[in-house]
mmCIF entry with sequence, helices, sheets and N, C-alpha, C, O atoms, coordinates in Angstrom:
data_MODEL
# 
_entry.id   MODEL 
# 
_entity.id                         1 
_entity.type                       polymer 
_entity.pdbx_number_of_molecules   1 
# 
_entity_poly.entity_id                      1 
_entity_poly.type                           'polypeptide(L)' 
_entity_poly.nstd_linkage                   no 
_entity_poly.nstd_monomer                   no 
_entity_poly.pdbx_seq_one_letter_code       
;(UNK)(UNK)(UNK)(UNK)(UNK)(UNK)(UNK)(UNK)(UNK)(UNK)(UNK)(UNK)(UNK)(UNK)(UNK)(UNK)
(UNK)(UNK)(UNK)(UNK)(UNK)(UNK)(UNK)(UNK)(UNK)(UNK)(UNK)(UNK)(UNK)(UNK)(UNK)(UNK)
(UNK)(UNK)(UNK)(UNK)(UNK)(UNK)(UNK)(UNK)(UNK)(UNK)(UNK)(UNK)(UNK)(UNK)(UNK)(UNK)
(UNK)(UNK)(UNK)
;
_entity_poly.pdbx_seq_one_letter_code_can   XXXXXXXXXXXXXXXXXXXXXXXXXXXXXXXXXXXXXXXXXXXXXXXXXXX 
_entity_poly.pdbx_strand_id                 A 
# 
loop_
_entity_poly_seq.entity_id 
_entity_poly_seq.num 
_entity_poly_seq.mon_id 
_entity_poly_seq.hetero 
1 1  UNK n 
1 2  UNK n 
1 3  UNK n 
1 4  UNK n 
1 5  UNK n 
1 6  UNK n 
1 7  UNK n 
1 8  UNK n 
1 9  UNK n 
1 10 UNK n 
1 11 UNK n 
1 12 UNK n 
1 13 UNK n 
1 14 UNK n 
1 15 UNK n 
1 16 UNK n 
1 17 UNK n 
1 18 UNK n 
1 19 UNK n 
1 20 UNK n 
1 21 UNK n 
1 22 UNK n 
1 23 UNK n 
1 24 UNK n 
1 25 UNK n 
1 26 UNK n 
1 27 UNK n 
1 28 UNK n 
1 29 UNK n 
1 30 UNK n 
1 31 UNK n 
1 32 UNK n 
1 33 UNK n 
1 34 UNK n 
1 35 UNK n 
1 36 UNK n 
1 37 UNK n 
1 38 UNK n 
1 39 UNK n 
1 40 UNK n 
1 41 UNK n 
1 42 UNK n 
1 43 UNK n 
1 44 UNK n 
1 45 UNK n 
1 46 UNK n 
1 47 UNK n 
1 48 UNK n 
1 49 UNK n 
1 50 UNK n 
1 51 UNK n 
# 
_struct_asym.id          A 
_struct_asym.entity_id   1 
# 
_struct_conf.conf_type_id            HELX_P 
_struct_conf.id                      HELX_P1 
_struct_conf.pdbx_PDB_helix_id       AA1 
_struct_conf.beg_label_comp_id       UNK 
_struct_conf.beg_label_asym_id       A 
_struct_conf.beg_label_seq_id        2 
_struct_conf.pdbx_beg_PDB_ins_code   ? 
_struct_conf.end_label_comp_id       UNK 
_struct_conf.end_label_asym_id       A 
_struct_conf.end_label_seq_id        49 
_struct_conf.pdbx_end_PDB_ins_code   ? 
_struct_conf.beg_auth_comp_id        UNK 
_struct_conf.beg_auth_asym_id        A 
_struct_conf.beg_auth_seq_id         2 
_struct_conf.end_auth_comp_id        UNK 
_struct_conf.end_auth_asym_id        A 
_struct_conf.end_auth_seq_id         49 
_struct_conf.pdbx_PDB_helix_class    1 
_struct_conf.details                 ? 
_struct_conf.pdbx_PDB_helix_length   48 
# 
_struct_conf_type.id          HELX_P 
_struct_conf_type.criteria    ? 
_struct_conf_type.reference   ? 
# 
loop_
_atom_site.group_PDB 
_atom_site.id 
_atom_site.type_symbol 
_atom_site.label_atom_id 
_atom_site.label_alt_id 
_atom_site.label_comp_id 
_atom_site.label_asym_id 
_atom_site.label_entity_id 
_atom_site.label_seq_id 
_atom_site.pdbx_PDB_ins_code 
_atom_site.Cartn_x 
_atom_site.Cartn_y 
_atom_site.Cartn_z 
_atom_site.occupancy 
_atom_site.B_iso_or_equiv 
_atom_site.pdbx_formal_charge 
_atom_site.auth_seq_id 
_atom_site.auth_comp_id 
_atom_site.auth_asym_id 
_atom_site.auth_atom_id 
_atom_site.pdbx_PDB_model_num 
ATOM 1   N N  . UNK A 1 1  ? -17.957 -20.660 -26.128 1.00 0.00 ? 1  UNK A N  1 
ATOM 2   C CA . UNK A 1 1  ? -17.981 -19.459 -25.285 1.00 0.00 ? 1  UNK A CA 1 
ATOM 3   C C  . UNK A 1 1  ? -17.649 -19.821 -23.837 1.00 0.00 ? 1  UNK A C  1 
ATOM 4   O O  . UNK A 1 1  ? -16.930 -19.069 -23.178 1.00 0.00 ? 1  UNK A O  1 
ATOM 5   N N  . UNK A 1 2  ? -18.200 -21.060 -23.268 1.00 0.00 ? 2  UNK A N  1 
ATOM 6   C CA . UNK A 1 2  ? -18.296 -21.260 -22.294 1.00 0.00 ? 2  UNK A CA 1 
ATOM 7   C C  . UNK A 1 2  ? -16.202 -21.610 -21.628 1.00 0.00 ? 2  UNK A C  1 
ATOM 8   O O  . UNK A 1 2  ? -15.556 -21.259 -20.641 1.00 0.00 ? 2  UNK A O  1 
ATOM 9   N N  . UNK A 1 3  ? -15.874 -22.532 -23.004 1.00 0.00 ? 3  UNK A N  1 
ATOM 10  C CA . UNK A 1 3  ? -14.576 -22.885 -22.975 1.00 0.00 ? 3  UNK A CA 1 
ATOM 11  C C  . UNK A 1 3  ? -13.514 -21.610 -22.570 1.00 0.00 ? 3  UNK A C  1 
ATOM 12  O O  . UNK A 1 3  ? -12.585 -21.751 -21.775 1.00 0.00 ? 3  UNK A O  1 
ATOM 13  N N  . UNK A 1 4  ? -13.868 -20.232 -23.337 1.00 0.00 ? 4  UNK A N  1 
ATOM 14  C CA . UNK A 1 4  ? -13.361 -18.799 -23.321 1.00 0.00 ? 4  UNK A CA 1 
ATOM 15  C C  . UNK A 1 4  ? -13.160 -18.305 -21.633 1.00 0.00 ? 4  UNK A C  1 
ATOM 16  O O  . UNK A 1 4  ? -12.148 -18.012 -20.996 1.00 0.00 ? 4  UNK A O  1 
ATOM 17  N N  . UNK A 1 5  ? -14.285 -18.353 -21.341 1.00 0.00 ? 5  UNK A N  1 
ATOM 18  C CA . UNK A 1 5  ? -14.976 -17.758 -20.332 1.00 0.00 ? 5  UNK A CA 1 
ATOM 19  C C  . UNK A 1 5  ? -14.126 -18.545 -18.744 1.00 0.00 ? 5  UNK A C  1 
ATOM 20  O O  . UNK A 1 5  ? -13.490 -18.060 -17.808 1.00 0.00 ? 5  UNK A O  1 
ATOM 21  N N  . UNK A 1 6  ? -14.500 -19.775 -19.071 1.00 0.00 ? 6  UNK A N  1 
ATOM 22  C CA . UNK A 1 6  ? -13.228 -21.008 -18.080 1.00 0.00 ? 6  UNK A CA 1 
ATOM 23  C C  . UNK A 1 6  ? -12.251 -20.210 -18.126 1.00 0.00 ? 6  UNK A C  1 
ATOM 24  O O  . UNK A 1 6  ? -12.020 -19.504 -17.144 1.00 0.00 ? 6  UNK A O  1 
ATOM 25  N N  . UNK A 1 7  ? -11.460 -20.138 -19.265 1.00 0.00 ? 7  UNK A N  1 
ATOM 26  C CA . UNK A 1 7  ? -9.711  -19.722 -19.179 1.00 0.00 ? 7  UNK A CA 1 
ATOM 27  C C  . UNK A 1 7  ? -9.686  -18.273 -18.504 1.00 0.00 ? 7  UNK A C  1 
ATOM 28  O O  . UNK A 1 7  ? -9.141  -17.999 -17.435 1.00 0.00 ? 7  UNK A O  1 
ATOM 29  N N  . UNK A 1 8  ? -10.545 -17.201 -19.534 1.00 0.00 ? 8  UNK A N  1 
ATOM 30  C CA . UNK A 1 8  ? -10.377 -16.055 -18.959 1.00 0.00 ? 8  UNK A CA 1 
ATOM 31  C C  . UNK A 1 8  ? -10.376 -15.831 -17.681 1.00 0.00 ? 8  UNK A C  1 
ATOM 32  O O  . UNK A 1 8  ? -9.441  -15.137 -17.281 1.00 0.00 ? 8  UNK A O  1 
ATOM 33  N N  . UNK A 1 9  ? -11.646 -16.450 -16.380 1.00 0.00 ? 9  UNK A N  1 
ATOM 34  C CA . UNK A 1 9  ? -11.792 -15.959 -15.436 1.00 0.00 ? 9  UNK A CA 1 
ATOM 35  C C  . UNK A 1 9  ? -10.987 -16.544 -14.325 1.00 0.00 ? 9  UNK A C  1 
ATOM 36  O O  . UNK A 1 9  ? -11.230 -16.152 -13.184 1.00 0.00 ? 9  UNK A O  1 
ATOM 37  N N  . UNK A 1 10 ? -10.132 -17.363 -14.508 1.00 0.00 ? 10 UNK A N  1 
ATOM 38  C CA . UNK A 1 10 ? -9.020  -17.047 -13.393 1.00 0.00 ? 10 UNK A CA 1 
ATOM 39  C C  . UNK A 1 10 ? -7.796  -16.189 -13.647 1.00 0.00 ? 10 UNK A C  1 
ATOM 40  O O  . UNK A 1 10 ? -6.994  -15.925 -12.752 1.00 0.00 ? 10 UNK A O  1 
ATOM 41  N N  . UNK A 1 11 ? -7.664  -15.705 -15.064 1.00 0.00 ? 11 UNK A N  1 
ATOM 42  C CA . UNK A 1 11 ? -6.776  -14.750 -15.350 1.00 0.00 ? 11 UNK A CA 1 
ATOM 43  C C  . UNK A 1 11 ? -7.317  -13.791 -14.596 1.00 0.00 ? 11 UNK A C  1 
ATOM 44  O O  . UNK A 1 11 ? -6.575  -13.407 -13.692 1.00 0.00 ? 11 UNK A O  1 
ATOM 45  N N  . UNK A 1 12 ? -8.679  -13.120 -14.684 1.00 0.00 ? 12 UNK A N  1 
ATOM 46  C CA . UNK A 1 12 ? -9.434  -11.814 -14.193 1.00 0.00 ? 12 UNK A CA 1 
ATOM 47  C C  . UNK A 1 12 ? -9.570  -11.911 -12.612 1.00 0.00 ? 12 UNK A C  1 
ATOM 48  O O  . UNK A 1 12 ? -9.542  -10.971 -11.818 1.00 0.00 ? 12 UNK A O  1 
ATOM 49  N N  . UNK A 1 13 ? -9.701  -13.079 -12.375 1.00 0.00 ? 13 UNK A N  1 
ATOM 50  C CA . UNK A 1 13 ? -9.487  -13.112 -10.806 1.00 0.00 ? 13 UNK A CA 1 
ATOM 51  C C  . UNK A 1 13 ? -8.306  -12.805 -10.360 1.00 0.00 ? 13 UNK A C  1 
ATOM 52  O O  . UNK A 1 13 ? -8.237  -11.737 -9.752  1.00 0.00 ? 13 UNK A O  1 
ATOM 53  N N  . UNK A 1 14 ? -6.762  -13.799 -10.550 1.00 0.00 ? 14 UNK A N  1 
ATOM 54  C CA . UNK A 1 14 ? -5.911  -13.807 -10.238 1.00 0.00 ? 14 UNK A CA 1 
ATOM 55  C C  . UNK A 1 14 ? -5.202  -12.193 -10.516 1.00 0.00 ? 14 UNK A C  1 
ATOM 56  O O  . UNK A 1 14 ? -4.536  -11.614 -9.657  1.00 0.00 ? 14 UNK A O  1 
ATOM 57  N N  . UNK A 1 15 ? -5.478  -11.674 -11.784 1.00 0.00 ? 15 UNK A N  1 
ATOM 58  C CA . UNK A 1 15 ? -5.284  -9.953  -11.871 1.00 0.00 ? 15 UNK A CA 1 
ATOM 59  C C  . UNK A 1 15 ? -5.673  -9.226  -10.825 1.00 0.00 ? 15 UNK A C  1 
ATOM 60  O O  . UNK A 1 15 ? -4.857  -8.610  -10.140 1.00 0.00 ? 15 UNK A O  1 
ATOM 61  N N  . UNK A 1 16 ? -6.844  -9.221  -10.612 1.00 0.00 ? 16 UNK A N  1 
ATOM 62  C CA . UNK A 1 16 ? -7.490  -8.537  -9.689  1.00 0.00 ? 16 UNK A CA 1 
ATOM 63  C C  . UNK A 1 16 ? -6.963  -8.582  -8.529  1.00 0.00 ? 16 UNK A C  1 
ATOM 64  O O  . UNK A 1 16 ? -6.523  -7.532  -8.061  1.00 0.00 ? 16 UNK A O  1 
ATOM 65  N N  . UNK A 1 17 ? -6.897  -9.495  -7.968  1.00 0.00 ? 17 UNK A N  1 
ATOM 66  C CA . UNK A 1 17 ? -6.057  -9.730  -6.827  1.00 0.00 ? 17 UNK A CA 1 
ATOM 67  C C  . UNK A 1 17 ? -4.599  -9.359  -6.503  1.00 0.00 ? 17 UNK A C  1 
ATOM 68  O O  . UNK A 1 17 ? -4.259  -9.117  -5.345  1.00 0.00 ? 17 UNK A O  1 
ATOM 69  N N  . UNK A 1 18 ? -3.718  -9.317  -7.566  1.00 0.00 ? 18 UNK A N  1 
ATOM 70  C CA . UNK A 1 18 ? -2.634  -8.854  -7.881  1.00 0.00 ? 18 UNK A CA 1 
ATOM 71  C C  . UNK A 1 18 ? -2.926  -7.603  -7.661  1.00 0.00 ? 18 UNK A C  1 
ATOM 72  O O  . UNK A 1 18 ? -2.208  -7.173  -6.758  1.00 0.00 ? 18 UNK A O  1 
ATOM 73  N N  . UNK A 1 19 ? -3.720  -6.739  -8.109  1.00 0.00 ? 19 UNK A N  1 
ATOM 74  C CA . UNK A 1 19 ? -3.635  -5.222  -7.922  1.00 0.00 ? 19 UNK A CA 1 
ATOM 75  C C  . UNK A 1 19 ? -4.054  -4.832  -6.853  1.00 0.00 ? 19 UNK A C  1 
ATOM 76  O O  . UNK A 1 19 ? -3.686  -3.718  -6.481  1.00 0.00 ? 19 UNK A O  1 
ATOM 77  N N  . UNK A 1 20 ? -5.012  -5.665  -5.960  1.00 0.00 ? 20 UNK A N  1 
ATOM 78  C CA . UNK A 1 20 ? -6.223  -5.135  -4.483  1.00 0.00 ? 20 UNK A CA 1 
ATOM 79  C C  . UNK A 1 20 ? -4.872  -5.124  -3.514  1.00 0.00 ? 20 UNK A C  1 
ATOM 80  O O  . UNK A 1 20 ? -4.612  -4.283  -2.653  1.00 0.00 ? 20 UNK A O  1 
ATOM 81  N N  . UNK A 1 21 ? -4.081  -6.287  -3.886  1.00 0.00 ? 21 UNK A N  1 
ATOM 82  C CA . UNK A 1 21 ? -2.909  -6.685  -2.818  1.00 0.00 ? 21 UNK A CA 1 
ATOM 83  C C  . UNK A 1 21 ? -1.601  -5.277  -3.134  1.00 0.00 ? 21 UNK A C  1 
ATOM 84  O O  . UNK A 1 21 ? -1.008  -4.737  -2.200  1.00 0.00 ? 21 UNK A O  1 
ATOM 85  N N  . UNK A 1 22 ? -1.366  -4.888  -4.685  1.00 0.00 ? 22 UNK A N  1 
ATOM 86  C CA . UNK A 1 22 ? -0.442  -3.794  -4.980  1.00 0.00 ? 22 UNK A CA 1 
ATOM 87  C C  . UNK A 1 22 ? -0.687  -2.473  -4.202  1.00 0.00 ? 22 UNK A C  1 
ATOM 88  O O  . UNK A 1 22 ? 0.187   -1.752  -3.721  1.00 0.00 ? 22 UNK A O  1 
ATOM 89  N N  . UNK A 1 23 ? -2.567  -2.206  -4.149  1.00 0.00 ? 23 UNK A N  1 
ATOM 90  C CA . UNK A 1 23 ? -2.497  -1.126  -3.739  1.00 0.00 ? 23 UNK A CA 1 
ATOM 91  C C  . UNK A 1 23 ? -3.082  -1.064  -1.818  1.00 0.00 ? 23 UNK A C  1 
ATOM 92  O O  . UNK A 1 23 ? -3.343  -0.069  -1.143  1.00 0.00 ? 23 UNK A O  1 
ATOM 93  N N  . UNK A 1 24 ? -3.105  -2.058  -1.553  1.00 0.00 ? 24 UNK A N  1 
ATOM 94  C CA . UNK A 1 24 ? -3.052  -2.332  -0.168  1.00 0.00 ? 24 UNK A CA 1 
ATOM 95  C C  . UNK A 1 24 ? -1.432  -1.782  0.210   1.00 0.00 ? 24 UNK A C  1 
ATOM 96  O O  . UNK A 1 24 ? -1.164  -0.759  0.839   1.00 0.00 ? 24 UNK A O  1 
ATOM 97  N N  . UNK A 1 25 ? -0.491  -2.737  -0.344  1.00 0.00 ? 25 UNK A N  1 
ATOM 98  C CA . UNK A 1 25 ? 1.045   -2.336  -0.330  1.00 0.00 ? 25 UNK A CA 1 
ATOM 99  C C  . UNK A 1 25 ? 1.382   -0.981  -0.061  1.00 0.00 ? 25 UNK A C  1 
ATOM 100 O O  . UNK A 1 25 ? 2.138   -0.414  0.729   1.00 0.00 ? 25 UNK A O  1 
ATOM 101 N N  . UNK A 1 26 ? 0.491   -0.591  -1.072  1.00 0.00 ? 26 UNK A N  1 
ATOM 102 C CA . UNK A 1 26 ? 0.635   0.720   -1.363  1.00 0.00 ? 26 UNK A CA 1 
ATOM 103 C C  . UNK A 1 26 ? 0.945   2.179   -0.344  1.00 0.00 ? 26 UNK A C  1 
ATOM 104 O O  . UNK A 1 26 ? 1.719   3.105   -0.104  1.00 0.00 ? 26 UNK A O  1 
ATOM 105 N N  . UNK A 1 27 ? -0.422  1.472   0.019   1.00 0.00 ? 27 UNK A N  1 
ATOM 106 C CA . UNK A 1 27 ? -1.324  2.432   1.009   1.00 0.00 ? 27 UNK A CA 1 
ATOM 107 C C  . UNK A 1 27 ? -0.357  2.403   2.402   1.00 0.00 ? 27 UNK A C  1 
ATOM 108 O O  . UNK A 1 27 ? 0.238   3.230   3.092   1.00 0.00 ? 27 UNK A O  1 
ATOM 109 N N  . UNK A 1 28 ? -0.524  1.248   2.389   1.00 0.00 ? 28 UNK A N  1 
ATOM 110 C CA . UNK A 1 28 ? 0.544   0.398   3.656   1.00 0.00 ? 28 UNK A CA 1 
ATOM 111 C C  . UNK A 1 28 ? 1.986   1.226   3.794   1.00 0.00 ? 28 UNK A C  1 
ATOM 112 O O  . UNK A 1 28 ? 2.430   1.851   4.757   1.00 0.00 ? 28 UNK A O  1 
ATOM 113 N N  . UNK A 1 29 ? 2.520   1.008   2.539   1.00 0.00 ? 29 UNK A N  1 
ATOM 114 C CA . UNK A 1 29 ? 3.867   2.146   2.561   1.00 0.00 ? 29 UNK A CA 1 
ATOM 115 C C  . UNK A 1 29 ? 3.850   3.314   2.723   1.00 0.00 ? 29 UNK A C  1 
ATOM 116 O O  . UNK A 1 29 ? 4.657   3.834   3.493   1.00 0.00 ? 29 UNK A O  1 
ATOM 117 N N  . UNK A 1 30 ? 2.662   4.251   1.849   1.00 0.00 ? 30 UNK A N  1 
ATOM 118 C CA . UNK A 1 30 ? 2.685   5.263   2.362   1.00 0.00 ? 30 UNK A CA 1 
ATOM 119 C C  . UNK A 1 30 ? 2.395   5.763   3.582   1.00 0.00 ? 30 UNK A C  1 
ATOM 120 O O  . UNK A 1 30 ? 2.990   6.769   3.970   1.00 0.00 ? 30 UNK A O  1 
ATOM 121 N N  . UNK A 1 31 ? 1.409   5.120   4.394   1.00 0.00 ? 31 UNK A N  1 
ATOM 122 C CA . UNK A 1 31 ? 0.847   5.408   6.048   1.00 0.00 ? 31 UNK A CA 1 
ATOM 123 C C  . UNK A 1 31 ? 2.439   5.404   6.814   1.00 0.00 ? 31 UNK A C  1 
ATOM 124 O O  . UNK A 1 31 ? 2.881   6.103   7.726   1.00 0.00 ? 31 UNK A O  1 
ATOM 125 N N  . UNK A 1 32 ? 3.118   4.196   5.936   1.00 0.00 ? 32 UNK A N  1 
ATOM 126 C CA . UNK A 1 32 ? 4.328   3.923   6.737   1.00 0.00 ? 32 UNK A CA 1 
ATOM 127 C C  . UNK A 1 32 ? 5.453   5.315   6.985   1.00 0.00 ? 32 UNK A C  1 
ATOM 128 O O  . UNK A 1 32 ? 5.921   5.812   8.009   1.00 0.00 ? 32 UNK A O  1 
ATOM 129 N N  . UNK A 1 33 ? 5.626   5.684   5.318   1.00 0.00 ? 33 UNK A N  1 
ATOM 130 C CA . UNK A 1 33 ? 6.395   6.637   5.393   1.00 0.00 ? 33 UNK A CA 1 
ATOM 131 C C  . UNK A 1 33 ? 5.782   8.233   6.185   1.00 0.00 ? 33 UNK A C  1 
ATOM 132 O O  . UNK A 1 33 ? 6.450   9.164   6.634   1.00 0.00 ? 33 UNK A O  1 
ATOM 133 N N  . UNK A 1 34 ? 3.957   8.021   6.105   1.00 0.00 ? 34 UNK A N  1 
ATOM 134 C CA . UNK A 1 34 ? 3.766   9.078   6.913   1.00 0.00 ? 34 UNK A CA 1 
ATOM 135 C C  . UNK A 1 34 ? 4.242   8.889   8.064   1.00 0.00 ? 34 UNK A C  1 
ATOM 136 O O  . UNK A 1 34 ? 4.877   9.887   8.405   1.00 0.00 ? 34 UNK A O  1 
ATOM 137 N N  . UNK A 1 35 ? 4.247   7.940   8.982   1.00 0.00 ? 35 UNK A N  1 
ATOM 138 C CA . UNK A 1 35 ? 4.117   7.646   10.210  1.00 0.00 ? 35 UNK A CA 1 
ATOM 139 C C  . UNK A 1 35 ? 5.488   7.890   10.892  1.00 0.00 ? 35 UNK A C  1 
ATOM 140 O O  . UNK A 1 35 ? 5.528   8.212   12.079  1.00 0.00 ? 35 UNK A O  1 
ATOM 141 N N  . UNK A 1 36 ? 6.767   7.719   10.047  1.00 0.00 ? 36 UNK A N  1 
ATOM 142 C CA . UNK A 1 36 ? 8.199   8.509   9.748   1.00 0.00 ? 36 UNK A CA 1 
ATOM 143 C C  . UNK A 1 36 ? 8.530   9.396   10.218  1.00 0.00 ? 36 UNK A C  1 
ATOM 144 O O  . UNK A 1 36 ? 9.392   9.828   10.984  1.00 0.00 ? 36 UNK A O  1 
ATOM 145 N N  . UNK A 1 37 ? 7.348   9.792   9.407   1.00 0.00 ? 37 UNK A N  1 
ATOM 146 C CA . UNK A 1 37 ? 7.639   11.629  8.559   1.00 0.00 ? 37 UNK A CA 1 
ATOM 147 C C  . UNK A 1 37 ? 7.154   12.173  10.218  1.00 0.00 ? 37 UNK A C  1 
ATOM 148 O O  . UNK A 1 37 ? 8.004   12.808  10.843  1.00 0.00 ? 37 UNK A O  1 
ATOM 149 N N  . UNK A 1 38 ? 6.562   12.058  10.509  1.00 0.00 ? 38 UNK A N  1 
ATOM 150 C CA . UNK A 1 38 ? 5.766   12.457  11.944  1.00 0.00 ? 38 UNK A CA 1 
ATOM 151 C C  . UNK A 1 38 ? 6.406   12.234  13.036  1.00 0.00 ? 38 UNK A C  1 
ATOM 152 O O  . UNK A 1 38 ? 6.615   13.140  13.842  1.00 0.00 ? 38 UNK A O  1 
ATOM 153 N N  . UNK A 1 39 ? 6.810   10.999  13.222  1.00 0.00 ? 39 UNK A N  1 
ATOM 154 C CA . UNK A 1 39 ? 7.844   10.956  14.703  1.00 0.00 ? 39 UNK A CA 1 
ATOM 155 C C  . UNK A 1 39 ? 9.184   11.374  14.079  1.00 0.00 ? 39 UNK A C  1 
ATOM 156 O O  . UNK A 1 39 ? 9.999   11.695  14.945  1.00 0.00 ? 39 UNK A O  1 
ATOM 157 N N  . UNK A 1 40 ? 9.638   11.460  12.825  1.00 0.00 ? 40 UNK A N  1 
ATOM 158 C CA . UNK A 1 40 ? 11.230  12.118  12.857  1.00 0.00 ? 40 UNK A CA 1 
ATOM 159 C C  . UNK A 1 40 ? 10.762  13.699  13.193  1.00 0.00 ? 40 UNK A C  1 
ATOM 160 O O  . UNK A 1 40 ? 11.448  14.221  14.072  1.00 0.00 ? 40 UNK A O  1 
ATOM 161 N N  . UNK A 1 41 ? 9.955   14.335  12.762  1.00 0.00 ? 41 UNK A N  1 
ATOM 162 C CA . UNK A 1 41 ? 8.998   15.994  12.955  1.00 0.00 ? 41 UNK A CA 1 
ATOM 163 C C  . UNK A 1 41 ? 8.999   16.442  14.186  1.00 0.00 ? 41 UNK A C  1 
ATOM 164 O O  . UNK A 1 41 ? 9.482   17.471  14.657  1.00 0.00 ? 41 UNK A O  1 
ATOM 165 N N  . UNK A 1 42 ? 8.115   15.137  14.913  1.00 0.00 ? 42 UNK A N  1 
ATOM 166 C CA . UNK A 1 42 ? 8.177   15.501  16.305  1.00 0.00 ? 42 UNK A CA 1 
ATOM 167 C C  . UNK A 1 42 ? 9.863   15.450  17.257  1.00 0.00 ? 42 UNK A C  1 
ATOM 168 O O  . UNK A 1 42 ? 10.389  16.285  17.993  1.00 0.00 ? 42 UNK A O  1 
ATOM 169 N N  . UNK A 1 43 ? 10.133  14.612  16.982  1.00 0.00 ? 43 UNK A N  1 
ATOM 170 C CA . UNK A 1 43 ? 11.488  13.989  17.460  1.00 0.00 ? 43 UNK A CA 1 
ATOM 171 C C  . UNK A 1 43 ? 12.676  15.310  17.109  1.00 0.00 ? 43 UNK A C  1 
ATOM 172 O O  . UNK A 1 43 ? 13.511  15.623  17.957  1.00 0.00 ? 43 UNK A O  1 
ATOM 173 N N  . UNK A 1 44 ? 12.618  15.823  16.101  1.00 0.00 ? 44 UNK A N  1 
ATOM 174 C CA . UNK A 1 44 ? 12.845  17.222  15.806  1.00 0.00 ? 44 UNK A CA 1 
ATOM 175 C C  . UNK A 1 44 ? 12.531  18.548  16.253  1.00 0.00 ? 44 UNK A C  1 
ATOM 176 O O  . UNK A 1 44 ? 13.342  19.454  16.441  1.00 0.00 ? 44 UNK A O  1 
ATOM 177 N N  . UNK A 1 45 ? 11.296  18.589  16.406  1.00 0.00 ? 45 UNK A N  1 
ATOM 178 C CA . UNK A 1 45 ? 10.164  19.780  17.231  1.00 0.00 ? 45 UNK A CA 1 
ATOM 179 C C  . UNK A 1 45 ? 11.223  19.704  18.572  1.00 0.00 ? 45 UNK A C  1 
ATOM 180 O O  . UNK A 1 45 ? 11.946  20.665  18.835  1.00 0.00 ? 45 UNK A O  1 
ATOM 181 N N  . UNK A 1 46 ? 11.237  17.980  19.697  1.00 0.00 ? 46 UNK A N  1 
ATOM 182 C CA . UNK A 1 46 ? 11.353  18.570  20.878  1.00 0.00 ? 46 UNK A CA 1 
ATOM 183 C C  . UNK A 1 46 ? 12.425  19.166  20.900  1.00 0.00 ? 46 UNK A C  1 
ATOM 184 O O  . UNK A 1 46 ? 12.387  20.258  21.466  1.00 0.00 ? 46 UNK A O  1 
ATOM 185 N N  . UNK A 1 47 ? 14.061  18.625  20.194  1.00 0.00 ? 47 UNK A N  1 
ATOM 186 C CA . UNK A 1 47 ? 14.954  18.665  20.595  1.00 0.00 ? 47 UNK A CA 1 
ATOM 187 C C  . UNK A 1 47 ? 15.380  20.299  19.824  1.00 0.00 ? 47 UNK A C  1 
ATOM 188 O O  . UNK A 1 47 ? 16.529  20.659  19.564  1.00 0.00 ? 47 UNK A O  1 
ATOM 189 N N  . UNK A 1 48 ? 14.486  20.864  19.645  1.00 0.00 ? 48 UNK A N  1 
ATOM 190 C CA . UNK A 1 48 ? 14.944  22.395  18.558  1.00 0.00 ? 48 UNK A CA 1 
ATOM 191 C C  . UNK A 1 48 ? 14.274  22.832  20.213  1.00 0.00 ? 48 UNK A C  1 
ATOM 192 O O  . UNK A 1 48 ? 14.930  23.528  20.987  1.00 0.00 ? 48 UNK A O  1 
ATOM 193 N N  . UNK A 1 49 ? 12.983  22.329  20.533  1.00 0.00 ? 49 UNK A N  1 
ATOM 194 C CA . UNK A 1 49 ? 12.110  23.018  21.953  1.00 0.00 ? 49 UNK A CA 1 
ATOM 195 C C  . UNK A 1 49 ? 13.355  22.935  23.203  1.00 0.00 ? 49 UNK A C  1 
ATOM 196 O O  . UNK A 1 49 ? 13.755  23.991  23.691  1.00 0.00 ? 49 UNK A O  1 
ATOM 197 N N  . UNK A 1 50 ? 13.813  21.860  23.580  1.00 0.00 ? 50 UNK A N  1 
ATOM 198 C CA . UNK A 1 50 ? 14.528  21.362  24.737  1.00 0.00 ? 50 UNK A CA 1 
ATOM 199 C C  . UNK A 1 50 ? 15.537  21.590  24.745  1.00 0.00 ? 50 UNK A C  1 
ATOM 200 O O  . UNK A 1 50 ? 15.980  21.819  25.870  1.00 0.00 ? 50 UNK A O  1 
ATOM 201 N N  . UNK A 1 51 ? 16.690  21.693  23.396  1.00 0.00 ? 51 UNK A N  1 
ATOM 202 C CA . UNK A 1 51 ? 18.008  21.323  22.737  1.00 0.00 ? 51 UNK A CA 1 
ATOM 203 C C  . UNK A 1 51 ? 18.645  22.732  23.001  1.00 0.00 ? 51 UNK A C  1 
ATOM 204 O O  . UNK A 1 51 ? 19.795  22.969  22.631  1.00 0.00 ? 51 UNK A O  1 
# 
């Protein structure tokens, strides 16, 4: 059991980590593409306001 348990748990670690880091990415991209979405909006707003 103990032999099982060795192998498995750096698979379950190294998984885990794989996904904490995927959805960090994740998150990361989307804030990114919000952050876009918002200064192309504004950047739009003035020049429809000023233009």
């Amino acid at each position: 059991v103990t032999i099982v348990t060795w192998l498995i748990l750096p698979v379950v670690i190294c998984l885990s980590q794989r996904l904490s880091h995927a959805c960090l990415s994740i998150s990361n991209y989307k804030a990114k593409l919000r952050m876009a979405h918002y200064i192309s909006y504004r950047l739009f707003d003035s020049t429809l306001l000023h233009g």
